[in-house]
Backbone as XML, in Angstrom:
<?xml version="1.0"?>
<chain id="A" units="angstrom">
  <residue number="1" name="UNK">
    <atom name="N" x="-7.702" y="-39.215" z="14.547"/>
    <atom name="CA" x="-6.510" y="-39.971" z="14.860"/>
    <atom name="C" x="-6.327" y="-41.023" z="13.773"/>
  </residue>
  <residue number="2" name="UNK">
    <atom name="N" x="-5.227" y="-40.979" z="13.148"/>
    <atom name="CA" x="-5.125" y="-42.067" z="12.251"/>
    <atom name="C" x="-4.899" y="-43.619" z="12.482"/>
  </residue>
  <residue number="3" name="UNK">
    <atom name="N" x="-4.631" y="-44.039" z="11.831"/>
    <atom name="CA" x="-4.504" y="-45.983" z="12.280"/>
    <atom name="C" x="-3.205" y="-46.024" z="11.917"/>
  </residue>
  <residue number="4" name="UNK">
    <atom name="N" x="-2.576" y="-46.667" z="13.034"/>
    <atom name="CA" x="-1.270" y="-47.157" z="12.676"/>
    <atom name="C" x="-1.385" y="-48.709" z="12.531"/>
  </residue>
  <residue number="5" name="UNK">
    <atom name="N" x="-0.097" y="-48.814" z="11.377"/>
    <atom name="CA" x="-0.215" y="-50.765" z="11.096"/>
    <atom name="C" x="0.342" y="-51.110" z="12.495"/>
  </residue>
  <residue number="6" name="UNK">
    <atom name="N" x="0.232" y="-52.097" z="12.991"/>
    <atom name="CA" x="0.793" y="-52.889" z="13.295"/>
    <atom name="C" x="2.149" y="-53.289" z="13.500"/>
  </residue>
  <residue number="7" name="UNK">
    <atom name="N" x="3.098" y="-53.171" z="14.083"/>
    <atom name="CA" x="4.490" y="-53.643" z="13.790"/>
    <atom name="C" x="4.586" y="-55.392" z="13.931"/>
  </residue>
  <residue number="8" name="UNK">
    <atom name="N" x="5.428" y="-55.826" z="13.200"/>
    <atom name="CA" x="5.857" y="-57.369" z="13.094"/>
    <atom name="C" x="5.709" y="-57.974" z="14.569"/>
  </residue>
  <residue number="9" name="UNK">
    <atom name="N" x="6.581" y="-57.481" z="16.120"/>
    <atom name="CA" x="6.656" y="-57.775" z="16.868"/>
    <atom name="C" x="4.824" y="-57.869" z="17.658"/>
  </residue>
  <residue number="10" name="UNK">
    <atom name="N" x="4.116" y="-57.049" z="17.099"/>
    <atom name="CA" x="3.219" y="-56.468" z="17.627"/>
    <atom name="C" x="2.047" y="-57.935" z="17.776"/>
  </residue>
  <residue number="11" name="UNK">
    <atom name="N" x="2.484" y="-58.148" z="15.999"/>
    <atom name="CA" x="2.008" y="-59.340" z="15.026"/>
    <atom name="C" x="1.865" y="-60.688" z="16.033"/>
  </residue>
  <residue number="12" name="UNK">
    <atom name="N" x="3.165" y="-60.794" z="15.756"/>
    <atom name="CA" x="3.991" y="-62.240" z="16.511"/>
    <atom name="C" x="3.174" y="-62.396" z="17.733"/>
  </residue>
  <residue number="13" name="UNK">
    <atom name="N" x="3.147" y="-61.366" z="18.812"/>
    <atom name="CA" x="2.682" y="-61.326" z="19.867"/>
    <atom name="C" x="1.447" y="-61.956" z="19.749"/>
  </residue>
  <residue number="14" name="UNK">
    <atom name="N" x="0.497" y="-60.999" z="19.114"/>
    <atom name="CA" x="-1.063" y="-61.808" z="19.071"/>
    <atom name="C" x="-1.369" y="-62.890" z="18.414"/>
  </residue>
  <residue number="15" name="UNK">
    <atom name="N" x="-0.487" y="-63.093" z="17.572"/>
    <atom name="CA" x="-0.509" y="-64.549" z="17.215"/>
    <atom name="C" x="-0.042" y="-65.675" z="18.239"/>
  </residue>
  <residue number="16" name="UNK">
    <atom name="N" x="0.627" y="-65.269" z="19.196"/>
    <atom name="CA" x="0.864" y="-66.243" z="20.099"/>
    <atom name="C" x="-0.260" y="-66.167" z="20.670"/>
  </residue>
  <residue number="17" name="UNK">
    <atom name="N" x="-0.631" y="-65.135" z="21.290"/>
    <atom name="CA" x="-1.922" y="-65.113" z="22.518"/>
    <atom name="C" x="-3.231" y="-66.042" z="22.116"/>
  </residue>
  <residue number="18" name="UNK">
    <atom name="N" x="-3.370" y="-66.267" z="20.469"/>
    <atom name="CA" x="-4.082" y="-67.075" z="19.816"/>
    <atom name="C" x="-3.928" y="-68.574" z="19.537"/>
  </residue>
  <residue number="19" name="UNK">
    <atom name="N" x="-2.328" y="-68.566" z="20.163"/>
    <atom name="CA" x="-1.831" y="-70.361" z="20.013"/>
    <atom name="C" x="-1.724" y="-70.450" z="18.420"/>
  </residue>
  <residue number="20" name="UNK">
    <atom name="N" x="-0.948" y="-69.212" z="17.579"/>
    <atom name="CA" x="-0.718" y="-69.440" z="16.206"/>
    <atom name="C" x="0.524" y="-68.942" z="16.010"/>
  </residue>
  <residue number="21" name="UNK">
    <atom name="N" x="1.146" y="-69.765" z="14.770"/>
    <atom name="CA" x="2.525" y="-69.787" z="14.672"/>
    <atom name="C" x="2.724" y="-69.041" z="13.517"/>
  </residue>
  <residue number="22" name="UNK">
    <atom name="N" x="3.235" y="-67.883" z="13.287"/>
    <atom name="CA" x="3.355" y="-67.613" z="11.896"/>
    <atom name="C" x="4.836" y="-66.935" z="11.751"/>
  </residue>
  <residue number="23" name="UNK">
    <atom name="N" x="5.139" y="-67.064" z="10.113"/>
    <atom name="CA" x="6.219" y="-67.051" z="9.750"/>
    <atom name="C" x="6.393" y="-65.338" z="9.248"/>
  </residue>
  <residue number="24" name="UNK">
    <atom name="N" x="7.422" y="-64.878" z="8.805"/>
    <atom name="CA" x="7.741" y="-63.533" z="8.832"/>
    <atom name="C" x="7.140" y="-63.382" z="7.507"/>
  </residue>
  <residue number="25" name="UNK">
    <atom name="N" x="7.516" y="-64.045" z="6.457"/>
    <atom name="CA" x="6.238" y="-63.999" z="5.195"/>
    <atom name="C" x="5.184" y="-64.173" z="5.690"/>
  </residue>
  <residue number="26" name="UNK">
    <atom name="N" x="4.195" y="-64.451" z="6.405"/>
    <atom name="CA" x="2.869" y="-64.210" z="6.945"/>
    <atom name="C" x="2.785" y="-62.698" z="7.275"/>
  </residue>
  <residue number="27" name="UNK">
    <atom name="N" x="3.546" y="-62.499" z="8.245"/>
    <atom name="CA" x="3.556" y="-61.253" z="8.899"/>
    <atom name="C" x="3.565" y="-60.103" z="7.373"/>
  </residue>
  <residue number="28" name="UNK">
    <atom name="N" x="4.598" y="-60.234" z="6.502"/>
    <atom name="CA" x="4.695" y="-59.346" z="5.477"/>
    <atom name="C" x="3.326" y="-59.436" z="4.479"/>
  </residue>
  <residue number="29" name="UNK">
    <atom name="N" x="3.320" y="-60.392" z="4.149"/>
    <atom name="CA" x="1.312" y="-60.494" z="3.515"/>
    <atom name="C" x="0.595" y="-59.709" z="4.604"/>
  </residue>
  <residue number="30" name="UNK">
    <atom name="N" x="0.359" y="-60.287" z="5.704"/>
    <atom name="CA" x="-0.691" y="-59.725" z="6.447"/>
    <atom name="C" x="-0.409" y="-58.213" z="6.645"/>
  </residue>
  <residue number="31" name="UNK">
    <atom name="N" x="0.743" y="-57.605" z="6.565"/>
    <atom name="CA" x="0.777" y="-56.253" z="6.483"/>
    <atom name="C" x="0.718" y="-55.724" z="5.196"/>
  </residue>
  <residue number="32" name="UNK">
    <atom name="N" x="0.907" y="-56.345" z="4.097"/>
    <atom name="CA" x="0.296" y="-56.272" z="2.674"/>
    <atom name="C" x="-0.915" y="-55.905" z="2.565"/>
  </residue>
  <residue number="33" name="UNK">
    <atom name="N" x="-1.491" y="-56.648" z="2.877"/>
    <atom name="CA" x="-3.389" y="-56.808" z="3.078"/>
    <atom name="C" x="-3.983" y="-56.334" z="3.558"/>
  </residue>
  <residue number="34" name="UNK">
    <atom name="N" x="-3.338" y="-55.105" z="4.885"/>
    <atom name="CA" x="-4.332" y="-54.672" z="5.865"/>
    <atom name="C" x="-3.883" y="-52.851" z="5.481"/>
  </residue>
  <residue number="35" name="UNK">
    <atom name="N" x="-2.659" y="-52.465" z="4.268"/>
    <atom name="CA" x="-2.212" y="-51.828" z="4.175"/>
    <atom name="C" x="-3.635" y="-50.608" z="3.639"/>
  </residue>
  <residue number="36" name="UNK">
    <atom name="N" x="-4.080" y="-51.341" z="2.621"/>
    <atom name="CA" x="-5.198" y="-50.778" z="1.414"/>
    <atom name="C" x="-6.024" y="-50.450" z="2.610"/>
  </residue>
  <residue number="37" name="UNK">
    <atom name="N" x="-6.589" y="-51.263" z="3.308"/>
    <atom name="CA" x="-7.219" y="-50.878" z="4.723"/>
    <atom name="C" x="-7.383" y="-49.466" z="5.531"/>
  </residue>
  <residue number="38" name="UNK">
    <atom name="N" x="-5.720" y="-49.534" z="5.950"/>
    <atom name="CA" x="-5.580" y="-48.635" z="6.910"/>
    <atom name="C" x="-5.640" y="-46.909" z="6.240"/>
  </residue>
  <residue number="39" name="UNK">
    <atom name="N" x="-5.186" y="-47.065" z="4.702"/>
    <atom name="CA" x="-5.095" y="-46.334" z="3.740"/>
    <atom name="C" x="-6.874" y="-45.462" z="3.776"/>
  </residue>
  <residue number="40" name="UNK">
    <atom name="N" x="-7.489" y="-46.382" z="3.527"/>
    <atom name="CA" x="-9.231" y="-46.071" z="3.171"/>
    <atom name="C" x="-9.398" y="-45.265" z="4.682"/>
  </residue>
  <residue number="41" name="UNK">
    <atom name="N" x="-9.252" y="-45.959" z="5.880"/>
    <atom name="CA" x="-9.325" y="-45.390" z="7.112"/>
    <atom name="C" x="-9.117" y="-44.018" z="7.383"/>
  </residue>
  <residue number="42" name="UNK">
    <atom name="N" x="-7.636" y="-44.046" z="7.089"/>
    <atom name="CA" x="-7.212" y="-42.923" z="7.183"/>
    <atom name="C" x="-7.904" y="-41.483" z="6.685"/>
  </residue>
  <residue number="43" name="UNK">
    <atom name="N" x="-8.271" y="-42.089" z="5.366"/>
    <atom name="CA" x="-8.362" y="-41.149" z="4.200"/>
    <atom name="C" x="-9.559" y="-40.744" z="4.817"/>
  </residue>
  <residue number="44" name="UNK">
    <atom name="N" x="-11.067" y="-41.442" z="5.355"/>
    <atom name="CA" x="-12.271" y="-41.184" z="5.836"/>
    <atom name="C" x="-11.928" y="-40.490" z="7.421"/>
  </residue>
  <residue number="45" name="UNK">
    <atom name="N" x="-11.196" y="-40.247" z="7.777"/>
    <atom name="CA" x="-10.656" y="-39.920" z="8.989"/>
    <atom name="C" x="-10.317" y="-38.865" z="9.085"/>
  </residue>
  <residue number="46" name="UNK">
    <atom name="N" x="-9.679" y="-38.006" z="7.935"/>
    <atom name="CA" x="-9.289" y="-37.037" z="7.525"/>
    <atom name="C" x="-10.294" y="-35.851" z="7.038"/>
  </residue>
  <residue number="47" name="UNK">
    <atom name="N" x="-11.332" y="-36.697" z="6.377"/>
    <atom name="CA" x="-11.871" y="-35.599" z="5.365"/>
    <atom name="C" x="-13.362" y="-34.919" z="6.898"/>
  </residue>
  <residue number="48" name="UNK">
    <atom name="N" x="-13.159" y="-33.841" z="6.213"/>
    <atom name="CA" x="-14.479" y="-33.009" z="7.773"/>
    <atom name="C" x="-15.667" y="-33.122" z="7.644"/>
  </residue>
  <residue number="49" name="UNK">
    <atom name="N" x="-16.539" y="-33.652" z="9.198"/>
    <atom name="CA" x="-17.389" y="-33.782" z="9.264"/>
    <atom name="C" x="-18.270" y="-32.557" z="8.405"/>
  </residue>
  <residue number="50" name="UNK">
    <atom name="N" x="-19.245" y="-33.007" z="7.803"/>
    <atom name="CA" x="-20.033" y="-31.803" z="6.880"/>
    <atom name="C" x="-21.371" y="-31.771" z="8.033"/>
  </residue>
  <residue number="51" name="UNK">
    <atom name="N" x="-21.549" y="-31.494" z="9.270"/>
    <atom name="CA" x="-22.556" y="-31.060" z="10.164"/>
    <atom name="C" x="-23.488" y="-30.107" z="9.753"/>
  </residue>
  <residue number="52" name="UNK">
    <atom name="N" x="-24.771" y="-30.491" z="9.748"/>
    <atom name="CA" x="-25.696" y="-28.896" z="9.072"/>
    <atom name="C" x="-25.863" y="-28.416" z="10.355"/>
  </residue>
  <residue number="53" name="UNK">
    <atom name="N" x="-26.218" y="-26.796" z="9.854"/>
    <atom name="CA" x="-26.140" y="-25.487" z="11.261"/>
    <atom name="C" x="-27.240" y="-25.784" z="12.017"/>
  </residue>
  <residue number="54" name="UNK">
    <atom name="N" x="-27.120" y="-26.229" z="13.380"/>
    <atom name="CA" x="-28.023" y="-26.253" z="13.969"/>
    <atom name="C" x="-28.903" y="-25.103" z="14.314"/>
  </residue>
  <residue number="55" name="UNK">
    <atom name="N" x="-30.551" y="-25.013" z="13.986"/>
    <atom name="CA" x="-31.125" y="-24.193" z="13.643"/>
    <atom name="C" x="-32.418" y="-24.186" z="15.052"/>
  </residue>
  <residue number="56" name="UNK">
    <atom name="N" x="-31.877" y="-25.193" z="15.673"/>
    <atom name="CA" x="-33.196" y="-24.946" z="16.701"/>
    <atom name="C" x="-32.343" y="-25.601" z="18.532"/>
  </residue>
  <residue number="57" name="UNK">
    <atom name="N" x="-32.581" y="-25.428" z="19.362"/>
    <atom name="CA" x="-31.779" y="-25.966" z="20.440"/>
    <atom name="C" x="-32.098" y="-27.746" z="20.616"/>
  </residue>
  <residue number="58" name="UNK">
    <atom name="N" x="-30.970" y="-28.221" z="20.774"/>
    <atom name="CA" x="-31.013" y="-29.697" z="20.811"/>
    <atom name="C" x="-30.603" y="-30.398" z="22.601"/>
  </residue>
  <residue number="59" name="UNK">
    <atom name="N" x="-31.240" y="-31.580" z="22.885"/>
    <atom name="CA" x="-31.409" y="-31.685" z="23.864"/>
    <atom name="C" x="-30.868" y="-33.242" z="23.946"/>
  </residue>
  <residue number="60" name="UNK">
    <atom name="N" x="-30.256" y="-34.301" z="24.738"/>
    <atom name="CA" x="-29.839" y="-35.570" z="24.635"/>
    <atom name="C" x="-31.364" y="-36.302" z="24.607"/>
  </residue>
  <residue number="61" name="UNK">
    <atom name="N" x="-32.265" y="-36.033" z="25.786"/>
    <atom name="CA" x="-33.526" y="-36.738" z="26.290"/>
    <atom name="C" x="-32.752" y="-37.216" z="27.208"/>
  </residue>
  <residue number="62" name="UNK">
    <atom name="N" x="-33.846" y="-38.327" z="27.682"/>
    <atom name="CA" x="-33.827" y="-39.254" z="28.722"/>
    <atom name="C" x="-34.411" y="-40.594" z="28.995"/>
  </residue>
  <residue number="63" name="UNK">
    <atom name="N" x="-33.673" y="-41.390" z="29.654"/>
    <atom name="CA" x="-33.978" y="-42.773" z="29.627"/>
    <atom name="C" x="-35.348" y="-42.666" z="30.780"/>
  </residue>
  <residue number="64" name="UNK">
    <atom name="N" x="-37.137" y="-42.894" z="30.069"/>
    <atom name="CA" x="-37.958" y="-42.973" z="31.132"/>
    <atom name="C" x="-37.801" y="-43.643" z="32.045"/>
  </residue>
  <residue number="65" name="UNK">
    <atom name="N" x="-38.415" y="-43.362" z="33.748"/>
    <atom name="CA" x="-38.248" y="-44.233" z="34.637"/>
    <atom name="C" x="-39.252" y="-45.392" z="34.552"/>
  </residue>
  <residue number="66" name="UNK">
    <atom name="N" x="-39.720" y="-46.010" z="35.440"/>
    <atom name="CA" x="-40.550" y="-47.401" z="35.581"/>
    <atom name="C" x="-41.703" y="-46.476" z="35.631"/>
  </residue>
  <residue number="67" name="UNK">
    <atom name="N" x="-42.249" y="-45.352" z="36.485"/>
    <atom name="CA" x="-42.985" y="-44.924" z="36.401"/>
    <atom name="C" x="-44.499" y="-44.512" z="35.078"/>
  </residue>
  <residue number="68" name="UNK">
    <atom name="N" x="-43.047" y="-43.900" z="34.285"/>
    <atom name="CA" x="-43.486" y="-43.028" z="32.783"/>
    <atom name="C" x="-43.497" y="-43.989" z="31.819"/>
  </residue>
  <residue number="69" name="UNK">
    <atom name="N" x="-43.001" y="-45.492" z="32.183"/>
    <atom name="CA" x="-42.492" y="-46.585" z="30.729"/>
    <atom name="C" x="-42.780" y="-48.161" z="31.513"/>
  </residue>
  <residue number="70" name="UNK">
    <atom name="N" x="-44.509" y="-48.008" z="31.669"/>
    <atom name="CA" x="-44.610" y="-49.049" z="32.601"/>
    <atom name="C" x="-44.525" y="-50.675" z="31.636"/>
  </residue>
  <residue number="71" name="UNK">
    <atom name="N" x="-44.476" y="-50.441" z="30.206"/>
    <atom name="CA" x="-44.518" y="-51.750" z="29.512"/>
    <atom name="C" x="-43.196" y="-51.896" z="29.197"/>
  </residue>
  <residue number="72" name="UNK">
    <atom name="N" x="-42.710" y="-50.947" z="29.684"/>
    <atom name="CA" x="-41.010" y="-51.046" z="29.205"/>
    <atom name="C" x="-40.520" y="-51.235" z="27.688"/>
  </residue>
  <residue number="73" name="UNK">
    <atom name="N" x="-41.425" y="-49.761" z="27.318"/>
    <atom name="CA" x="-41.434" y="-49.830" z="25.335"/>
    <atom name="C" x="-40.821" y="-48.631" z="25.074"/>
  </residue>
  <residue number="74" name="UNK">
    <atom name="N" x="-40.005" y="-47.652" z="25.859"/>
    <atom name="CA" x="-38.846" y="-46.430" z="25.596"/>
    <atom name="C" x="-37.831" y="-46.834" z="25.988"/>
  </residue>
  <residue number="75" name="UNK">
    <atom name="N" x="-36.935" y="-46.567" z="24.780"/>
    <atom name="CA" x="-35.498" y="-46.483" z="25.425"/>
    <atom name="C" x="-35.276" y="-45.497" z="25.915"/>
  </residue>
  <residue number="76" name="UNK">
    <atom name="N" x="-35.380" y="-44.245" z="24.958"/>
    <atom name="CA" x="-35.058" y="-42.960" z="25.086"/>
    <atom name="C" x="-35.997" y="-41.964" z="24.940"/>
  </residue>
  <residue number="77" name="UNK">
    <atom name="N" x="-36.410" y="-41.118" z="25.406"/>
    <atom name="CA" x="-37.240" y="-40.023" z="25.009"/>
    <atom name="C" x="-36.743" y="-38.682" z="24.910"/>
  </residue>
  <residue number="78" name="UNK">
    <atom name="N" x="-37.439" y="-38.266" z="23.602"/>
    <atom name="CA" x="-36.850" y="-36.755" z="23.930"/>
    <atom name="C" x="-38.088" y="-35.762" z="23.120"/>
  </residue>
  <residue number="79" name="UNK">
    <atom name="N" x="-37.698" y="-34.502" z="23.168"/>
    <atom name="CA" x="-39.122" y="-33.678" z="23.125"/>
    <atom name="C" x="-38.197" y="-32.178" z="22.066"/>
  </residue>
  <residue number="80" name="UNK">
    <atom name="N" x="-38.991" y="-31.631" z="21.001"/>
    <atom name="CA" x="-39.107" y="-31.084" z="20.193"/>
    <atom name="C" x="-39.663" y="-30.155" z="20.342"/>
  </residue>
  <residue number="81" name="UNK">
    <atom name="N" x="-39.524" y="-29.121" z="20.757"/>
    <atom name="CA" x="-40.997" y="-27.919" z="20.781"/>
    <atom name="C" x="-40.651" y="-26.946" z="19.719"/>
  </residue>
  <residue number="82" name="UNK">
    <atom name="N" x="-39.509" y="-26.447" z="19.198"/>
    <atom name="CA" x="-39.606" y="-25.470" z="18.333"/>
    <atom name="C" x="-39.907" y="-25.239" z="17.390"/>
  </residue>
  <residue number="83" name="UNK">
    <atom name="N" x="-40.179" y="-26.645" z="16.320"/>
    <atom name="CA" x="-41.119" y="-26.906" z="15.389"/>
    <atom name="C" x="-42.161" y="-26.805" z="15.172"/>
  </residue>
  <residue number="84" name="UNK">
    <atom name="N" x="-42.879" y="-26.863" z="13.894"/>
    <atom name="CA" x="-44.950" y="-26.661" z="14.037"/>
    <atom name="C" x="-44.827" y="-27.723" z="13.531"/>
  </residue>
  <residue number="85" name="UNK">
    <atom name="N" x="-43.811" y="-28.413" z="12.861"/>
    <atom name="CA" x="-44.243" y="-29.981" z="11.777"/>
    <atom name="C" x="-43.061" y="-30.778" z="12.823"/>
  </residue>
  <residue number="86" name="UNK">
    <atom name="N" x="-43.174" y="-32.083" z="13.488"/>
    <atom name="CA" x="-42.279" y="-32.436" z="13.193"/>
    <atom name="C" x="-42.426" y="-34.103" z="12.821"/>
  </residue>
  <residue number="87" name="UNK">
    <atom name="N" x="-41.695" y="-34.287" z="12.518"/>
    <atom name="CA" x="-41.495" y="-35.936" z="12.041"/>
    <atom name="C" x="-40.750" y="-36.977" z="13.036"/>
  </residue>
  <residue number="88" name="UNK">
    <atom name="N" x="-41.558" y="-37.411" z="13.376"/>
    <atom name="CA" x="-41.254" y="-38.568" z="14.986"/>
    <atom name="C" x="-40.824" y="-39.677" z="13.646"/>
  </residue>
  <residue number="89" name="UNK">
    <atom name="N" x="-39.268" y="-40.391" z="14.101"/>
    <atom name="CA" x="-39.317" y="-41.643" z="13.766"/>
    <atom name="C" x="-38.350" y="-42.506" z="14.982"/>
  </residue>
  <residue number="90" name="UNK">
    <atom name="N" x="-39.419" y="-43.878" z="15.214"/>
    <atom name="CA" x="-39.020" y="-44.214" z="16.239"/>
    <atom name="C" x="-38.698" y="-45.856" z="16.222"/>
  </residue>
  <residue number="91" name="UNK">
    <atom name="N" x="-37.261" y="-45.964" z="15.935"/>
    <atom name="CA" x="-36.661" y="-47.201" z="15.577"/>
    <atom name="C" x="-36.568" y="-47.925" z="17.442"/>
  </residue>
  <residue number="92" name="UNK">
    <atom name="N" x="-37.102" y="-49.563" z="16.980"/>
    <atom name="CA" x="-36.961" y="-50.263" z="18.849"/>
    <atom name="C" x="-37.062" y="-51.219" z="18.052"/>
  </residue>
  <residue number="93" name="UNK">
    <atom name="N" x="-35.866" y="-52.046" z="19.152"/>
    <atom name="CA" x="-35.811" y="-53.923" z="19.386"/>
    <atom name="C" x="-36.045" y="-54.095" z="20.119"/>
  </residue>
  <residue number="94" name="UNK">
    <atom name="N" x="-36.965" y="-55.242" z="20.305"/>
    <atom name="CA" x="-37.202" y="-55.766" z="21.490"/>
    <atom name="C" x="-37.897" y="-57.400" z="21.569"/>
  </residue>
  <residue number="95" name="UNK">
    <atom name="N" x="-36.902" y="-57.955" z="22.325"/>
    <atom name="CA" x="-37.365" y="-59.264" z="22.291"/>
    <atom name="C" x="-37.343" y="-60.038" z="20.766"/>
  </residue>
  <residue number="96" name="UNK">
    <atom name="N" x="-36.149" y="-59.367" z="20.199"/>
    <atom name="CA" x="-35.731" y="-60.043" z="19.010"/>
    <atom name="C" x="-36.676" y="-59.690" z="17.995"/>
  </residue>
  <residue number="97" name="UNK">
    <atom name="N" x="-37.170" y="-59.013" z="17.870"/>
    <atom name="CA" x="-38.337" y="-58.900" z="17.032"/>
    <atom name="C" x="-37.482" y="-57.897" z="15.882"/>
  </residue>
  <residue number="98" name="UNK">
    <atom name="N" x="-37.714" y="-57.825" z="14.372"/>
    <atom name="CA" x="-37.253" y="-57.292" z="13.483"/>
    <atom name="C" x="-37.365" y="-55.685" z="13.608"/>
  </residue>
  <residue number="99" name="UNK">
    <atom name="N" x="-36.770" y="-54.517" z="13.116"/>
    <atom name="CA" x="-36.801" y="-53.249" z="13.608"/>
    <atom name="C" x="-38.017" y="-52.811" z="13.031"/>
  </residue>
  <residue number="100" name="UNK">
    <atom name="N" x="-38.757" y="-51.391" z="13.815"/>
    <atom name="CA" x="-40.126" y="-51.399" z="13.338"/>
    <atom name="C" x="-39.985" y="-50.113" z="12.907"/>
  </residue>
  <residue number="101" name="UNK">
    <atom name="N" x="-40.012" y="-49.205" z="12.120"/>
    <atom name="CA" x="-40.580" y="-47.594" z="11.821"/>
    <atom name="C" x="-41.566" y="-47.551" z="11.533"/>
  </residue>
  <residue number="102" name="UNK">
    <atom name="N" x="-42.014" y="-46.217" z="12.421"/>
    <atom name="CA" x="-43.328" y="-45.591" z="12.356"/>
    <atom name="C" x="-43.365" y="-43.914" z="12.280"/>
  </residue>
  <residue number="103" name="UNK">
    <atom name="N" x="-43.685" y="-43.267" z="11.524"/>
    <atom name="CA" x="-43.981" y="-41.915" z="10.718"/>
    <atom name="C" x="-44.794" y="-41.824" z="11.115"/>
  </residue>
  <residue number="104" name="UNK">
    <atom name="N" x="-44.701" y="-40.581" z="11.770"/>
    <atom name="CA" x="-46.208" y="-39.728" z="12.097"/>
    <atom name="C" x="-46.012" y="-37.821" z="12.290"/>
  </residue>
  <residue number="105" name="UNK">
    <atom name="N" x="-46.833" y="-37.409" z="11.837"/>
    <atom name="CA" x="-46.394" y="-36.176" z="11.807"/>
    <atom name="C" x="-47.629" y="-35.314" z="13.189"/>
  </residue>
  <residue number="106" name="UNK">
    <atom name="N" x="-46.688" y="-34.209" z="13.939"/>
    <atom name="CA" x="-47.770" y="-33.925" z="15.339"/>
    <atom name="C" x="-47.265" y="-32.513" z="14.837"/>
  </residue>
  <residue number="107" name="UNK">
    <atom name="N" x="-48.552" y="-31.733" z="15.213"/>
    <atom name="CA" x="-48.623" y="-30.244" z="15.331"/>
    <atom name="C" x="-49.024" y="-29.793" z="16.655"/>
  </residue>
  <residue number="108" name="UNK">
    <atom name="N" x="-48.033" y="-29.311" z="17.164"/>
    <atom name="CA" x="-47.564" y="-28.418" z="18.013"/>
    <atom name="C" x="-48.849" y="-26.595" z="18.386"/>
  </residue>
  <residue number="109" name="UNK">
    <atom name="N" x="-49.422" y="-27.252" z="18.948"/>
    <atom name="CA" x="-49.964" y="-25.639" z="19.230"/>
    <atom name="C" x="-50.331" y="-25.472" z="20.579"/>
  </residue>
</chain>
């Protein structure tokens, strides 16, 4: 779906809802400025997803219960079997703490 600008009236409007006053040369800059914008948008909007062929069956996972995630350190889990190599990487925030990756490779037999 592409981006449409804005119309003037559209403008005016949210500038009121903001308690701001602007003049119709505002409005014409600001649709100046957001033009190159909507342009780039578009253009990335357009061009097709390049998806590689999925080669093995894919699954969402699941959010563990209290049971299975008693420190409350999964968001999400999910499980891999059709592989012999695979490569776990497992990005978590928590409690503000900076993001952590960890690489590990598990064989499957």
């Amino acid at each position: 779906m592409s981006a449409v600008p804005p119309t003037p009236a559209q403008l005016r409007d949210v500038a009121g809802q903001c308690g701001l006053s602007i003049t119709d040369e505002d409005i014409a800059s600001f649709r100046g400025l957001i033009k190159g914008a909507l342009e780039a948008y578009n253009y990335i909007d357009a061009v097709p997803d390049e998806l590689p062929a999925v080669r093995y069956p894919r699954a969402p996972g699941y959010q563990p219960q209290a049971e299975e995630n008693q420190h409350n350190a999964w968001y999400r889990k999910a499980r891999v079997s059709s592989l012999v190599f695979v490569e776990i990487i497992t990005l978590a925030r928590k409690n503000n703490e900076p993001n952590r990756y960890s690489r590990c490779f598990q064989i499957e037999g």
